[in-house]
N, C-alpha and C positions, 0 to 999 in steps of 0.2 A: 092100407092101415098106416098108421103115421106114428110113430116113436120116438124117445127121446135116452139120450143117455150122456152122462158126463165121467170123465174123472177115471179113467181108463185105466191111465199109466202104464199102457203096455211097456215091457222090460225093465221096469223101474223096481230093482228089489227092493230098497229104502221102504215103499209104500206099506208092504207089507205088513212091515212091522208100525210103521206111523199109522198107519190106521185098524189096525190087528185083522187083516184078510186071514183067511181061513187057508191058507196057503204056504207050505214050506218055500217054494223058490219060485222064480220066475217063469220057467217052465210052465210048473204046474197052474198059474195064475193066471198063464197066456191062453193056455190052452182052454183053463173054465170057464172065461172070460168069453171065448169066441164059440165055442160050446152053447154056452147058455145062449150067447145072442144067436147064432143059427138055428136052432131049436124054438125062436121065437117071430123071428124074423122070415119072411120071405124077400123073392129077387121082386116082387112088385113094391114092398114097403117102402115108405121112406122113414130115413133116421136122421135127426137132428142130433149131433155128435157137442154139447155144449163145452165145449172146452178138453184140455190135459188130457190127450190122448195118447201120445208118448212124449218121451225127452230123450230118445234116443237116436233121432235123425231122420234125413227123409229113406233112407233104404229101409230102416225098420216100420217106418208107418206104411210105407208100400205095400210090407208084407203082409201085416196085419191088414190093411185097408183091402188087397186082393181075396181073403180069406175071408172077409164077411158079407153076408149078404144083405141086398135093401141100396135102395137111391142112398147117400151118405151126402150129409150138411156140414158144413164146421162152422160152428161159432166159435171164435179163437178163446184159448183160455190164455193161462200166461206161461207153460207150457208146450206150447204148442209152435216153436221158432220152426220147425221142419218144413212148414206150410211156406217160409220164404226162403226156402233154400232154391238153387237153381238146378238141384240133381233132382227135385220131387215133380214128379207129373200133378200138377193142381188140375187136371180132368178126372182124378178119382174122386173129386168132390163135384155134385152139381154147383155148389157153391161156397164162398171161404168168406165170413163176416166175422165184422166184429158184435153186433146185432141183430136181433132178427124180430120181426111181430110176424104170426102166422094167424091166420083161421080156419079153425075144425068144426067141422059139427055146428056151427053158429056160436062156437066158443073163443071167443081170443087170448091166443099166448103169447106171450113177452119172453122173448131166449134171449138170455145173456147167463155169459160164465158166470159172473158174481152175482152174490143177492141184493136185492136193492130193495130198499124201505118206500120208494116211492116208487110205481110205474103206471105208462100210458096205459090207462081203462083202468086205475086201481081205483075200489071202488063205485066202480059201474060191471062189476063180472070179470074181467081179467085177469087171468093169472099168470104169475110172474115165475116160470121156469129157469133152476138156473145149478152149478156144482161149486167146486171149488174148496166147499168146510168140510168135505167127506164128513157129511151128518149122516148117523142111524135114522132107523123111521120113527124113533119117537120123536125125531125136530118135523117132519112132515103132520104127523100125529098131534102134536103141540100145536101146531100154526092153524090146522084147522079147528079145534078146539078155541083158538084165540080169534076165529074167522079174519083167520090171513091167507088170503090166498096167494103162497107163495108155496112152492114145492123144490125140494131139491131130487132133480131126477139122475143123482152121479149112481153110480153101480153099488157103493157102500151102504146108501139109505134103498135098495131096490134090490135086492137078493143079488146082488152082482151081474143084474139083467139090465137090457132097456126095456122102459113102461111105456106104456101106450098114452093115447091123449083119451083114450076110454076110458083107462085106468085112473088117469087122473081125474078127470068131467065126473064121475062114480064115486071117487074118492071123498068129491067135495061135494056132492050131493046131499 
């Protein structure tokens, strides 16, 4: 199975309130956070990580990154400086980009942190994956409605989960 997720912010209290998590402290948000994703996730999945997964160095992304399960991607957000620090093992990622195009299912997705108004295959079926606006699901809801296929897969617009690429291919069905 293949996942996506953005927009983490593991140990970052600030978020909580910037985007009103459900969440008294950091603690509590780390912990729902890797919860929810292990509860969804298997050690066979892969997960596409689009960006802002922490801001608080490469020992804490270690932590969290040992603690979750699934192949792990990074598509960098802005965010995400821990991935060049020289204390972080980059073998917890099968891979660190700034972009990515993937195919599923005979479906192509476009992963980049931010959203973009134009991408390769827009308009021929591509969908453009991406986080960064910590949007609800009514900006996913919206867009399909507007037939945009653009999807924000951060944890804010996705019950504080990673969604699958079935989930989304279903979504826009």
């Amino acid at each position: 199975m293949v996942y996506f997720t953005a927009d983490l912010h593991f140990y970052h209290d600030k978020i909580i309130r910037h985007t009103k998590r459900p969440f008294s402290n950091v603690e509590e948000m780390n912990k729902a956070l890797i919860r929810k994703w292990n509860d969804k996730v298997t050690n066979q999945d892969d997960v596409y990580i689009l960006g802002d997964f922490t801001m608080k160095g490469a020992e804490m992304a270690a932590v969290c990154l040992y603690s979750l399960k699934g192949r792990k991607y990074l598509i960098r957000g802005n965010h995400d400086n821990f991935a060049d620090s020289p204390e972080f093992e980059p073998s917890l990622f099968c891979s660190i980009r700034d972009y990515m195009e993937i195919v599923y299912q005979n479906q192509r997705f476009i992963l980049f942190h931010y959203p973009m108004l134009e991408w390769n295959g827009r308009g021929k079926g591509a969908i453009a994956l991406h986080g960064h606006q910590h949007n609800h699901k009514d900006y996913n809801v919206e867009n399909r409605r507007n037939r945009i296929l653009r999807y924000d897969v951060g944890v804010d617009a996705n019950n504080m989960q990673p969604v699958s690429a079935e989930e989304i291919i279903e979504f826009f069905r």
